[in-house]
C-alpha positions, 0 to 999 in steps of 0.5 A, a space after each residue: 297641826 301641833 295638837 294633830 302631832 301630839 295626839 297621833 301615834 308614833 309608831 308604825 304599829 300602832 299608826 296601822 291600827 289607827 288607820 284601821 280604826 279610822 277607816 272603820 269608823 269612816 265607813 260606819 259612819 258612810 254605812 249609816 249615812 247610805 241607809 238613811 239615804 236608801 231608806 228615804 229613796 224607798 219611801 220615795 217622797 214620803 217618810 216612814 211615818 207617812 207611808 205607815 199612816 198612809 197604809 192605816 188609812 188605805 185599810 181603814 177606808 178600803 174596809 169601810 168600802 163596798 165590796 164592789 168598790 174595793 178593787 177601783 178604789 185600790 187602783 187609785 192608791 197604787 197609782 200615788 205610790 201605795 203599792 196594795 193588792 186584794 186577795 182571797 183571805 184562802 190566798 192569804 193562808 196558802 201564801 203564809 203558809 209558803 216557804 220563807 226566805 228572808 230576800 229583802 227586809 227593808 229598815 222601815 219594816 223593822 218600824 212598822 209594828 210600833 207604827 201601824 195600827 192593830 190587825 196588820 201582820 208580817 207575812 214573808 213569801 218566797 220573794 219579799 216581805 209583806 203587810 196583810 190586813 184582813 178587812 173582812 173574812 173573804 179578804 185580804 189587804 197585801 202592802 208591799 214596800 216599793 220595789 227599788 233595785 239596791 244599785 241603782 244610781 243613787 245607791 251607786 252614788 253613796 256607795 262610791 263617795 263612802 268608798 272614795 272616802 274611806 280609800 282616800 283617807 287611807 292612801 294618805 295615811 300610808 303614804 305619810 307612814 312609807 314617805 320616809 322610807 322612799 325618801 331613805 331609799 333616794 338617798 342611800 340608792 347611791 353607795 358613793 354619793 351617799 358616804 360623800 353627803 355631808 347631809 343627813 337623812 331626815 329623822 321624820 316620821 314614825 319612830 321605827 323610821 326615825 330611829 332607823 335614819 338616825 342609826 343609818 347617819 350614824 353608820 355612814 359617820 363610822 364608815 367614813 371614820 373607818 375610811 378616812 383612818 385607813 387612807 390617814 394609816 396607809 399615808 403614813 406608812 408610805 411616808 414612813 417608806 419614803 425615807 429608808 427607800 430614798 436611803 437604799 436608791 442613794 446605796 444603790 447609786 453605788 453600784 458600779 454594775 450597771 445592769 445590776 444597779 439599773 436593775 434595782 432602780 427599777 425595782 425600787 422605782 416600781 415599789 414606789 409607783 405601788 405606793 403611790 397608786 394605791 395611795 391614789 386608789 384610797 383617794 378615790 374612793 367615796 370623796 365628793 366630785 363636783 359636777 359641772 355641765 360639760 360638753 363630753 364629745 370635747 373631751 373625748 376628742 381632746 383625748 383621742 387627739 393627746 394619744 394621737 399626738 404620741 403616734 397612738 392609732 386612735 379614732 373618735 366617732 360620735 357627735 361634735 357636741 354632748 353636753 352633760 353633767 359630770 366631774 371633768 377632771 375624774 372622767 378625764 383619768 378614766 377615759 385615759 385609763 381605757 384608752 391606755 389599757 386598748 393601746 397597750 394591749 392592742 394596736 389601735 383605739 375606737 372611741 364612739 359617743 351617742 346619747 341614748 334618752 337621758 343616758 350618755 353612751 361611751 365605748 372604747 374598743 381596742 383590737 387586742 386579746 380582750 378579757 375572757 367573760 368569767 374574768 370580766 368582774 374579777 378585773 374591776 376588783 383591785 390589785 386583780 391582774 390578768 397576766 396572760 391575755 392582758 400583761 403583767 405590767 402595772 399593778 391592778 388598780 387602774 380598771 378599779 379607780 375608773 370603776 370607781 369614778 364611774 360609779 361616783 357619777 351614777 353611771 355604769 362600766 361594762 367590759 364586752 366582747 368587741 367585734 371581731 375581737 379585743 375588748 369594748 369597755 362600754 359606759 353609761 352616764 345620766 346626762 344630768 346630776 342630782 342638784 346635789 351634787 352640782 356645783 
């Protein structure tokens, strides 16, 4: 396998050519194979040296025949296997001087000049190649080659083993060359789970794909440098916000106007939820979850039960039990976001889950204005608010933290129009995780 390693070709260009190569000489190889076998199978039991000394034989004894014994000492040759005719030597010249076209030249007649004796000629007729010999100046001795169809099944047979080898050696081959690159595009098919893996991509095969991994683990090194840098700038101008906005609610306490101090509280408390959701929203991002088999149909009845416990109109449809896969704690926070969205903008809440195949299907319907189509994507952004059909409260980031705890489980977020109206926020799990990301 070393030695294999060492001489085979490192580069996808030339590993092609290679392959090219191979499958040439493999099929030479086959090709010659296949003419040896056709050329025995023509001649049947005997070989090309038997059946030329067997034809000298036939026109020697035949010539030294009486005329009137010619035709039944033929008969007895064709039925071994010689195939001879008696002709007119007028036949002969009319069927020499016929139009030629080169239908079946088989290998043993490129052999029989060096083999047979002198007087044998090379005639070729409409149809097929022949061997005359005249034995007298009336007549004339007509062999031809034994007539085999070229697919038949031995033919068949060779025929398909050469191809079956060739094909095979190359479909292995490509698959070594593309290997690789399937394996990279399993890995990197998940953005998220992707720039959470501490796990590089292999650097194995050709050096296009080995270079190719080995500049994506350097990429995904410098984008979650990029991420871990921005979160670490943003941390610290929060803390550094921290201290002159304790400072202006210490001032602010001052104010003997109620309204006008109650006012600016509550600006200088909406600031400081501003900061922290964000803050929230940049921990969210590509952090690695860890998943555990959870039973979801739980969880969400926990949910609908917490809101209901605060007067909230909210209903849970679906199964007692569904097991699945996922982070308990991060799909908590996004079915709480949905369900608080429904009923902050709407009056009541339906929560349904069903396992569709491998999938676990989960809506949350409320009754409220819903989101117009053309908005529906720009919603899942951050720091994007609808402020008219939706409110202005908040700051834009709730839909987008859910987005992207959504994604973090491979699942997918779809915001629909519910029946009759309000918003159906529609999401699919798979029902199991990548062993990866279990814990």
């Amino acid at each position: 396998m070393r030695v294999l390693n060492l001489i085979w070709p490192h580069s996808i260009r030339r590993q092609m050519m290679a392959i090219i190569l191979c499958a040439v000489v493999f099929a030479s190889l086959a090709g010659d194979f296949t003419a040896n076998a056709l050329k025995n199978m023509h001649m049947g039991p005997m070989g090309v040296e038997d059946y030329t000394f067997a034809m000298t034989s036939v026109a020697r004894m035949v010539e030294s025949l009486p005329t009137q014994a010619r035709a039944e000492n033929l008969e007895k040759w064709r039925e071994i296997g010689i195939d001879v005719t008696l002709i007119s030597a007028k036949e002969a010249i009319e069927m020499a001087r016929a139009p030629t076209l080169w239908a079946r030249l088989s290998a043993w007649l490129r052999q029989v000049p060096e083999t047979l004796s002198p007087g044998f000629d090379i005639v070729q007729t409409h149809d097929a190649t022949v061997l005359t010999y005249p034995i007298s100046d009336q007549q004339v001795l007509v062999f031809a080659p034994p007539v085999h169809s070229l697919l038949d099944d031995g033919t068949i047979h060779y025929l398909a083993a050469a191809s079956a080898l060739v094909l095979g050696f190359s479909v292995l081959a490509v698959r070594g060359i593309a290997a690789p690159v399937r394996h990279m595009a399993g890995v990197m098919k998940a953005t998220d789970s992707f720039l959470a893996s501490d796990q590089p991509i292999p650097e194995n095969g050709p050096r296009e794909i080995r270079e190719l991994a080995r500049g994506m683990n350097d990429l995904r090194g410098r984008i979650r440098a990029l991420l871990e840098a921005r979160t670490a700038m943003l941390r610290n101008v929060s803390h550094d916000l921290r201290t002159p906005l304790t400072r202006l609610r210490l001032r602010l306490d001052r104010i003997e106007d109620p309204s006008l101090r109650n006012s600016a509280l509550q600006d200088l408390r909406q600031i400081d939820d501003m900061i922290d959701t964000t803050l929230e929203y940049l921990r969210v991002g590509p952090a690695p979850s860890c998943f555990e088999r959870s039973d979801i149909a739980s969880l969400l009845q926990t949910i609908c039960a917490d809101f209901a416990d605060t007067g909230a109109i909210i209903h849970y449809t679906g199964p007692r039990h569904l097991v699945a896969e996922c982070s308990v704690n991060d799909l908590t926070r996004a079915i709480n976001n949905f369900c608080e969205n429904g009923l902050k903008f709407g009056t009541s809440v339906r929560v349904t889950a069903a396992l569709q195949g491998a999938e676990v299907l989960i809506d949350i319907a409320d009754d409220g204005p819903g989101i117009p189509v053309d908005l529906r994507e720009d919603m899942l952004q951050p720091f994007v608010k609808m402020d008219l059909a939706r409110g202005s409260a908040g700051f834009g980031l709730g839909l987008s933290i859910a987005a992207e705890i959504i994604a973090r489980h491979n699942g997918v977020l779809e915001l629909l129009q519910n029946e009759p109206k309000g918003l159906l926020v529609r999401v699919r799990l798979p029902q199991t995780q990548s062993p990866a990301r279990m814990a």
